[in-house]
DSSP file (Angstrom, degrees, kcal/mol; ACC not computed):
  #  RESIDUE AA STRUCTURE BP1 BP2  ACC     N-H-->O    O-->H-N    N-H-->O    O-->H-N    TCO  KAPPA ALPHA  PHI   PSI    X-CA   Y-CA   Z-CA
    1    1 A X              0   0    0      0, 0.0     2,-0.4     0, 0.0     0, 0.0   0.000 360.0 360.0 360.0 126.2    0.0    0.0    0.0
    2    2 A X        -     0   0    0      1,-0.0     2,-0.7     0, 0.0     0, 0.0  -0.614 360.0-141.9 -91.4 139.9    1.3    3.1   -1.1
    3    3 A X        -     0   0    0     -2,-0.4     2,-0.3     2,-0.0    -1,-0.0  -0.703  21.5-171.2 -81.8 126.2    1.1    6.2    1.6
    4    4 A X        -     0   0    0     -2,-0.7     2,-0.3     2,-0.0     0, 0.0  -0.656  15.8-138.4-102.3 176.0    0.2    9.9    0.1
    5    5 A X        -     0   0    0     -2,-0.3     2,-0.4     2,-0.0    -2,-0.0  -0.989  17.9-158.4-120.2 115.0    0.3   13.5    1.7
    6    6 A X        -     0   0    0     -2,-0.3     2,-0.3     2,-0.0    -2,-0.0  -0.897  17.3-135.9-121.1 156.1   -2.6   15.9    1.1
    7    7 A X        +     0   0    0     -2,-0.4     2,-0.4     1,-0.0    -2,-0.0  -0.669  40.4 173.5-102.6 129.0   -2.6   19.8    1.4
    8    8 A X        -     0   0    0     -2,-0.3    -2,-0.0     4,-0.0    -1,-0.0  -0.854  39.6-112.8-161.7 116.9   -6.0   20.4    3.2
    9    9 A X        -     0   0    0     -2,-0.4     4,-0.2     1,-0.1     0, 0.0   0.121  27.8-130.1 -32.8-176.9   -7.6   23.6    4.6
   10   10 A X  S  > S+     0   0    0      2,-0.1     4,-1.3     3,-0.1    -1,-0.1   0.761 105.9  51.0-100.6 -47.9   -7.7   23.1    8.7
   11   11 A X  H  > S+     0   0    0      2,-0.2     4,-1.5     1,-0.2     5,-0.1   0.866 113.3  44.5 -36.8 -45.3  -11.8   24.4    8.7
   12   12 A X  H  > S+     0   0    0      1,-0.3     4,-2.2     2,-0.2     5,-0.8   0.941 110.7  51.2-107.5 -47.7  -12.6   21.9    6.0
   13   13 A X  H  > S+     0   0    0      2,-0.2     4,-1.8    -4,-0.2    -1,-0.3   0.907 109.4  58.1 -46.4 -26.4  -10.4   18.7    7.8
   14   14 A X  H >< S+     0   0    0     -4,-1.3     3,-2.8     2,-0.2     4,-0.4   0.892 107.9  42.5 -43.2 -97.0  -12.5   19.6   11.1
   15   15 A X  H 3X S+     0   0    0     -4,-1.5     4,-1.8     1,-0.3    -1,-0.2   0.497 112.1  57.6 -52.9 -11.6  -15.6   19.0    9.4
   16   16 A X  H 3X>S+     0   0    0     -4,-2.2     4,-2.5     1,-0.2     5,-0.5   0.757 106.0  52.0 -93.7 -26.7  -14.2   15.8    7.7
   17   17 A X  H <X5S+     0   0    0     -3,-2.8     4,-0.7    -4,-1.8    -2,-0.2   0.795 102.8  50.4 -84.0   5.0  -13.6   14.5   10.6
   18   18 A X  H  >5S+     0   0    0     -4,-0.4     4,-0.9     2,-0.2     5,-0.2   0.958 108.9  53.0 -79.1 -58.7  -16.3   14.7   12.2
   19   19 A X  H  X5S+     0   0    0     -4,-1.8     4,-3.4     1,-0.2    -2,-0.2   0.789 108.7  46.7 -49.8 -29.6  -18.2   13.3    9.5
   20   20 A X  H  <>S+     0   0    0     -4,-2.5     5,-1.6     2,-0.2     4,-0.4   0.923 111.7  56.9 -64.7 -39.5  -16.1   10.4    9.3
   21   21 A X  H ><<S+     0   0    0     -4,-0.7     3,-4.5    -5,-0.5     4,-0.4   0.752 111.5  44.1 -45.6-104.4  -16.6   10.4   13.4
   22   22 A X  H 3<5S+     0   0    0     -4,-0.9    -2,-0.2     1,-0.3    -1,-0.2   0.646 110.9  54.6 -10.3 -52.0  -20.2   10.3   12.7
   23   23 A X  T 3<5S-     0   0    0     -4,-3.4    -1,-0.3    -5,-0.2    -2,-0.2   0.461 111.9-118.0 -60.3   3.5  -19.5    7.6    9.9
   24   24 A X  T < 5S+     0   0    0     -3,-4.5     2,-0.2    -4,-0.4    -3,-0.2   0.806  84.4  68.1  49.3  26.4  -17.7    5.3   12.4
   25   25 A X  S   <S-     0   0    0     -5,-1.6    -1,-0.2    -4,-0.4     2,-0.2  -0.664  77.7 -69.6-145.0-136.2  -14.4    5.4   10.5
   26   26 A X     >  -     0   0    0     -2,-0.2     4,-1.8     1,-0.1     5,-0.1  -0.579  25.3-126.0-116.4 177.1  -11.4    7.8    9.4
   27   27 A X  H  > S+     0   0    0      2,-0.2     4,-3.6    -2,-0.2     5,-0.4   0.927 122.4  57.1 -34.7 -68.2  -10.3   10.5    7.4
   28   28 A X  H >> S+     0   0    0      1,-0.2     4,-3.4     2,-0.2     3,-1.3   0.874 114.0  42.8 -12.5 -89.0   -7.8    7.7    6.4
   29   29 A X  H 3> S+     0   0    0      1,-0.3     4,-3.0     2,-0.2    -1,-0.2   0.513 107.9  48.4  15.0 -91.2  -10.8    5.8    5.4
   30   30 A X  H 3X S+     0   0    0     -4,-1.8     4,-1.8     2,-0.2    -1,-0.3   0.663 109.6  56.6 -65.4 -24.9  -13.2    8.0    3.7
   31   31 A X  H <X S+     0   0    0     -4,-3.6     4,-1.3    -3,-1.3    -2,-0.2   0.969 115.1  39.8 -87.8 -39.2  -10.2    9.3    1.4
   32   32 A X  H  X S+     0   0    0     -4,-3.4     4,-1.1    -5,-0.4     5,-0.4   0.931 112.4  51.1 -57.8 -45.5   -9.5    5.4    0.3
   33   33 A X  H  X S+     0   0    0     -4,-3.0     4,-2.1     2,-0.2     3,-0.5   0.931 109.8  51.7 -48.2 -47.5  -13.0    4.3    0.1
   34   34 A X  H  X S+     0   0    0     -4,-1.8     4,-1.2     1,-0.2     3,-0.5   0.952 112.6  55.0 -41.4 -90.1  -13.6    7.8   -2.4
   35   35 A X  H  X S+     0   0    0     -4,-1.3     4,-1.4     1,-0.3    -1,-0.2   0.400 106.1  42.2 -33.7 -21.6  -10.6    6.3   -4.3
   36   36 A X  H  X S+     0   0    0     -4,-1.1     4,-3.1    -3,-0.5     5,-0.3   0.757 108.0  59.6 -80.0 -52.3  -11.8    2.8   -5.0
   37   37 A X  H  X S+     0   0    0     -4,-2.1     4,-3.1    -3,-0.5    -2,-0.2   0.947 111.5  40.7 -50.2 -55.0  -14.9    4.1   -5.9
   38   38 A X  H  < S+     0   0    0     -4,-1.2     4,-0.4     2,-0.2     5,-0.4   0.989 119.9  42.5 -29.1 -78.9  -12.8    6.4   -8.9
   39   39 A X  H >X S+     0   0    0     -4,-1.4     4,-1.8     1,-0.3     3,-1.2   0.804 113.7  60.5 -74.0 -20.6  -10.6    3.7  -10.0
   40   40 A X  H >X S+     0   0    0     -4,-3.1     4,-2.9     1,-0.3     3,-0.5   0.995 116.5  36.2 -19.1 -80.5  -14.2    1.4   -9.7
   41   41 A X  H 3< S+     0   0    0     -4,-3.1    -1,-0.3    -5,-0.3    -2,-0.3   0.300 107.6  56.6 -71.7  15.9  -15.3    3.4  -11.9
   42   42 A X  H <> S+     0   0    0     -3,-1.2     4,-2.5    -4,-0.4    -1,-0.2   0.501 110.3  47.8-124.2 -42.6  -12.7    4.1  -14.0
   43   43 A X  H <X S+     0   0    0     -4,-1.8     4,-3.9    -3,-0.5     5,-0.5   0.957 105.4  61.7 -82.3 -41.6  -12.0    0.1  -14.9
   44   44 A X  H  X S+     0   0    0     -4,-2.9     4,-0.8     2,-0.2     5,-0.4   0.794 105.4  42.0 -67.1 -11.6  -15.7   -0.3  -15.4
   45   45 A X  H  > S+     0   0    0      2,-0.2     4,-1.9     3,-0.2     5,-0.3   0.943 111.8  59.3 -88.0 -70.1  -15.6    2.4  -18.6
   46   46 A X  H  X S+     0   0    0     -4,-2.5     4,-2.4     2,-0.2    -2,-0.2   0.824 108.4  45.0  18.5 -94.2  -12.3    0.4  -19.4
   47   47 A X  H  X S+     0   0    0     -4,-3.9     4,-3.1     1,-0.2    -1,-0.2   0.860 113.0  46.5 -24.3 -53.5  -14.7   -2.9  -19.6
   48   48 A X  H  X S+     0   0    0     -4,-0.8     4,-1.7    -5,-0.5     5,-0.4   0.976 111.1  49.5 -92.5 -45.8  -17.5   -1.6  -21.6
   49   49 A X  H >X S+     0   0    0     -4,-1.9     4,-3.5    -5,-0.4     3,-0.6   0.993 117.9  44.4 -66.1 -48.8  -15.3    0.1  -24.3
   50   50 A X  H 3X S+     0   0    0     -4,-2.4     4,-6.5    -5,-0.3    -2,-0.2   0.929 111.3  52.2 -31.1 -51.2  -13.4   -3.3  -24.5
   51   51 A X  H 3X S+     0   0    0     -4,-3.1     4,-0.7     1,-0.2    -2,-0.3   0.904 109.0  49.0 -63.5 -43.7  -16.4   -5.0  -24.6
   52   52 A X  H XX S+     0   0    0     -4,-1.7     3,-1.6    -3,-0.6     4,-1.4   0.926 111.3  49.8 -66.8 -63.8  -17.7   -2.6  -27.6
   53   53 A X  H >X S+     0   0    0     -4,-3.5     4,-2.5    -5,-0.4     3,-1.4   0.963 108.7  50.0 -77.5 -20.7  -14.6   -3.1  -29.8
   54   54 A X  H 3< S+     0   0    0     -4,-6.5     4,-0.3    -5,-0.2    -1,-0.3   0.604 113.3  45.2 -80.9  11.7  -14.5   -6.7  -29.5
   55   55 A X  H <X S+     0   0    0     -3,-1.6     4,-0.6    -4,-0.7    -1,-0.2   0.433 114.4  51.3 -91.5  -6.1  -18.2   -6.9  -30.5
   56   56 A X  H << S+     0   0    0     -4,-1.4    -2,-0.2    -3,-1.4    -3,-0.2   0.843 114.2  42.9 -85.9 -58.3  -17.2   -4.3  -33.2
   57   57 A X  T  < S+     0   0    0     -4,-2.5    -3,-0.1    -5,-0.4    -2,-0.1   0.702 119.7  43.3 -58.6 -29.0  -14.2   -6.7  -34.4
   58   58 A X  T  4 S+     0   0    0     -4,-0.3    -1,-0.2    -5,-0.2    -2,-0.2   0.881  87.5 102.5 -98.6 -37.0  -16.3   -9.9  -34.2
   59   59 A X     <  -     0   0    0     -4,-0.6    -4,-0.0     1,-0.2    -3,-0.0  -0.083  64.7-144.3 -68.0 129.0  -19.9   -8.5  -35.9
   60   60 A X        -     0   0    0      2,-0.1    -1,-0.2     1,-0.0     3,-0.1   0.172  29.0-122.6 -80.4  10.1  -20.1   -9.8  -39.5
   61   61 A X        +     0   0    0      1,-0.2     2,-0.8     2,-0.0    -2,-0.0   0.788  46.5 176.0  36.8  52.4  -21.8   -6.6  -40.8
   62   62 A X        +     0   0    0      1,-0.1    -1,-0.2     2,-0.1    -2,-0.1  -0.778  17.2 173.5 -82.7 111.3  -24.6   -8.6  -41.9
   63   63 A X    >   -     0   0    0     -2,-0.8     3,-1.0     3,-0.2    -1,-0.1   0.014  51.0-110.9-109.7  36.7  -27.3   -6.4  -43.3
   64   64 A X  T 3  S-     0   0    0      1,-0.3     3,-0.1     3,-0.0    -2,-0.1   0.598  72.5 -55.4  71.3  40.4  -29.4   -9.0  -44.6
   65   65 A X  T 3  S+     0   0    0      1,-0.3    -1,-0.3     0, 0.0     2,-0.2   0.347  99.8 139.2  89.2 -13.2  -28.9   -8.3  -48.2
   66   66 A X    <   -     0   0    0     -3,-1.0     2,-0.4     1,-0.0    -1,-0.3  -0.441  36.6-159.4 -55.9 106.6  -30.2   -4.0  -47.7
   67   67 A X        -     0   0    0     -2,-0.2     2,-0.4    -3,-0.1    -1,-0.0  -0.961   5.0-144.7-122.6 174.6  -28.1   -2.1  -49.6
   68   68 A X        +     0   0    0     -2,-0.4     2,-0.3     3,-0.0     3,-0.0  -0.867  19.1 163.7 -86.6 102.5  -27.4    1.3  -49.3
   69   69 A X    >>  -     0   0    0     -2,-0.4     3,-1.3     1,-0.1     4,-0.8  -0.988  48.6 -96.2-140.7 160.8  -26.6    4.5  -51.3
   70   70 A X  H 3> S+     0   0    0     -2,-0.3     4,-1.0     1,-0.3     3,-0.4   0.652 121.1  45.7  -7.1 -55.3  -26.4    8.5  -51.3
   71   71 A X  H 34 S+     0   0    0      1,-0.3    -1,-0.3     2,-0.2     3,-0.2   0.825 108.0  57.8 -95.2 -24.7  -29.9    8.8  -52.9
   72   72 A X  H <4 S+     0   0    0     -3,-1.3    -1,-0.3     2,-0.2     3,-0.3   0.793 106.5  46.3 -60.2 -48.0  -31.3    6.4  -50.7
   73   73 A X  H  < S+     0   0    0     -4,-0.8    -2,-0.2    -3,-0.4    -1,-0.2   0.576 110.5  46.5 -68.4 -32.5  -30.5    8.1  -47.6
   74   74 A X  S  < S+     0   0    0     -4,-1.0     2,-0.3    -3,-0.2    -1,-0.3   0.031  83.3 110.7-120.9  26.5  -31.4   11.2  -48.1
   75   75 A X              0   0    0     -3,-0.3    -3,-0.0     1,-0.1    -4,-0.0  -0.733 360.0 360.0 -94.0 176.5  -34.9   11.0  -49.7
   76   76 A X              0   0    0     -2,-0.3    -1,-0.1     0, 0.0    -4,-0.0   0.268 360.0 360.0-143.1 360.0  -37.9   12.0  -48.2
């Protein structure tokens, strides 16, 4: 586990510690839980874009025999 140092008004650490008092844990705590919660999310957005290009790479562009062109597309 790596340790950091953070620069943190003295008013606004009061009031975090309380809440974390209130929460039944720490400063410590709260700032690691916050951070799993990021890198959570961060790995799921990761997944799903994986997941998207290998369903992108694998899809056989079958468009059941529909083709397509310019005039086609734009009439109305």
């Amino acid at each position: 586990m790596k340790n950091i140092t953070l620069a943190v008004e003295e008013g606004i650490l009061e009031q975090v510690k309380l809440a974390a008092a209130e929460q039944r844990t720490t400063v410590n705590g709260m700032v690691r839980e916050f951070f799993e919660a990021v890198a959570a999310k961060r790995r799921a957005k990761d997944e799903a874009r994986e997941a998207l290009l290998r369903l992108a790479r694998e899809a056989a562009g079958d468009m059941g025999g529909k083709q397509w062109n310019r005039e086609a597309l734009y009439d109305r």
